[in-house]
C-alpha positions as CSV (number, residue, x, y, z in Angstrom):
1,X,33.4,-33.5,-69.0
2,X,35.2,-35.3,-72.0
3,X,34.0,-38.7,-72.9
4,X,35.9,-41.9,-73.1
5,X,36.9,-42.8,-77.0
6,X,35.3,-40.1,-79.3
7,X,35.7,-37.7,-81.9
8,X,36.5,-34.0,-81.4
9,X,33.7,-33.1,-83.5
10,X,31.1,-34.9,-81.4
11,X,32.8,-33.9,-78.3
12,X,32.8,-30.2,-80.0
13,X,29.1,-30.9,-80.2
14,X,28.3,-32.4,-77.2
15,X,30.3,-29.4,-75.5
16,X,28.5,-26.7,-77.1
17,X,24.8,-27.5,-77.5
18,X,24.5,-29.8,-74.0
19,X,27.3,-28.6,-71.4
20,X,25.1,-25.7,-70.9
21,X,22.5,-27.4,-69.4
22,X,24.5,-30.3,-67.6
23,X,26.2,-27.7,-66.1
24,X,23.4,-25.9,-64.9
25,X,21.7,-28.9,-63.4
26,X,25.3,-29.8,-61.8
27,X,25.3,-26.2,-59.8
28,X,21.7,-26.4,-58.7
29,X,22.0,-30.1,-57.4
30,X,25.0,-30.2,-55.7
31,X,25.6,-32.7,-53.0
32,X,25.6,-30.8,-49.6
33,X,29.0,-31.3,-47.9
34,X,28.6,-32.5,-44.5
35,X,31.0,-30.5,-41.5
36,X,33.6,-32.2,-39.7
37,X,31.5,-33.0,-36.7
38,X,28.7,-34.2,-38.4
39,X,31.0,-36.7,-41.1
40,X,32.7,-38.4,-37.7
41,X,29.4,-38.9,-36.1
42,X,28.4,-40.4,-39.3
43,X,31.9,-42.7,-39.2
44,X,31.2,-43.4,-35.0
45,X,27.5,-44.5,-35.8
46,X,28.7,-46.8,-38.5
47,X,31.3,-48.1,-36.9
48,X,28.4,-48.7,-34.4
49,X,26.2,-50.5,-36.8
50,X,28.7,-52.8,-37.7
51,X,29.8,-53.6,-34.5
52,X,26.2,-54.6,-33.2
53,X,25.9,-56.7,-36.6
54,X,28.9,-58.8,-36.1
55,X,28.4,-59.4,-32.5
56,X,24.8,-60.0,-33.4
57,X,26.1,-62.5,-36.4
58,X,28.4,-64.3,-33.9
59,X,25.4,-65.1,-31.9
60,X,24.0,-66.5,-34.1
61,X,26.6,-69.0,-34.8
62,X,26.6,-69.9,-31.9
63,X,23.0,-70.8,-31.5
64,X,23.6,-72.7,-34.2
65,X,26.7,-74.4,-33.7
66,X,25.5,-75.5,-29.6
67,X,22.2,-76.6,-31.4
68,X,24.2,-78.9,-33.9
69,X,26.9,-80.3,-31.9
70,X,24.3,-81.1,-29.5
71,X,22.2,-82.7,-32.0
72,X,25.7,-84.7,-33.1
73,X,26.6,-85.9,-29.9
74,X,22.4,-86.7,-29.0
75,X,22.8,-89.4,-32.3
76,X,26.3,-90.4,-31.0
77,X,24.9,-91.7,-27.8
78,X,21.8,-93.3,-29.7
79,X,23.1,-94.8,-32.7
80,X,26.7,-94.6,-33.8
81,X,25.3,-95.6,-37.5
82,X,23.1,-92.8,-38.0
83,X,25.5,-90.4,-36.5
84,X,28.1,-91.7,-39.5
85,X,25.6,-91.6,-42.0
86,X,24.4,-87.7,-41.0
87,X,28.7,-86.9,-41.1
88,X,28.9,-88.2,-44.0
89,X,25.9,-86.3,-45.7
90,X,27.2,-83.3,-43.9
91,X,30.8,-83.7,-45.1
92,X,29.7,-84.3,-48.7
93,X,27.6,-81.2,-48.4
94,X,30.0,-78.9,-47.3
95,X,32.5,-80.2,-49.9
96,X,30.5,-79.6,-52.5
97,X,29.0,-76.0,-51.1
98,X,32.9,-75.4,-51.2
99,X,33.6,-76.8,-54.7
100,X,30.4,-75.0,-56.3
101,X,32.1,-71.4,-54.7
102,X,35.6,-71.8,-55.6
103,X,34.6,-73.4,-59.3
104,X,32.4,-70.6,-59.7
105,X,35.5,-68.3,-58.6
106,X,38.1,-69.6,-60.8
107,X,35.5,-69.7,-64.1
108,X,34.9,-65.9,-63.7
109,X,38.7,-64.8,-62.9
110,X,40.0,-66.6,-66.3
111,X,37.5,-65.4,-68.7
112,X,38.9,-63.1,-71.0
């Protein structure tokens, strides 16, 4: 176990008067190592998970999207102003949702 940027001395150090005892608390808590059957159950029951949380995630969009165009077209046969004035809220939201994610984005990948 050598650490990132030091001294030999203090590695020296840290080798002789602590790598005893990490050592000894690395053997008695080792990880248990899972066979092969067991690991691709594992991988089957995740694949699984996911699988039920995407479908269930697609549902879910869908509910929403047949509740909103619904809603869309309801105001489109009632009043052809209100259904351009919730658009337009909706299209100024959205670009702004969009502009807030990418800005945030592009500030974090050019820092230095």
């Amino acid at each position: 176990m050598r650490k990132q940027k030091t001294d030999d001395v203090d590695q020296l150090w840290f080798e002789k008067h602590v790598g005893p005892a990490v050592n000894r608390f690395d053997a008695v808590h080792s990880p248990p190592i899972p066979g092969l059957n067991e690991l691709e159950q594992r991988v089957k029951r995740h694949k699984q998970d996911v699988k039920r949380m995407l479908w269930k995630e697609l549902a879910l969009f869908w509910l929403t999207a047949i509740f909103v165009l619904s809603s869309m077209l309801w105001l489109l046969d009632n009043s052809r102003m209100w259904f351009a004035v919730v658009q337009t809220v909706f299209a100024a939201g959205g670009i702004g949702y969009v502009s807030m994610i990418f800005g945030r984005r592009m500030g974090h990948k050019w820092k230095n």
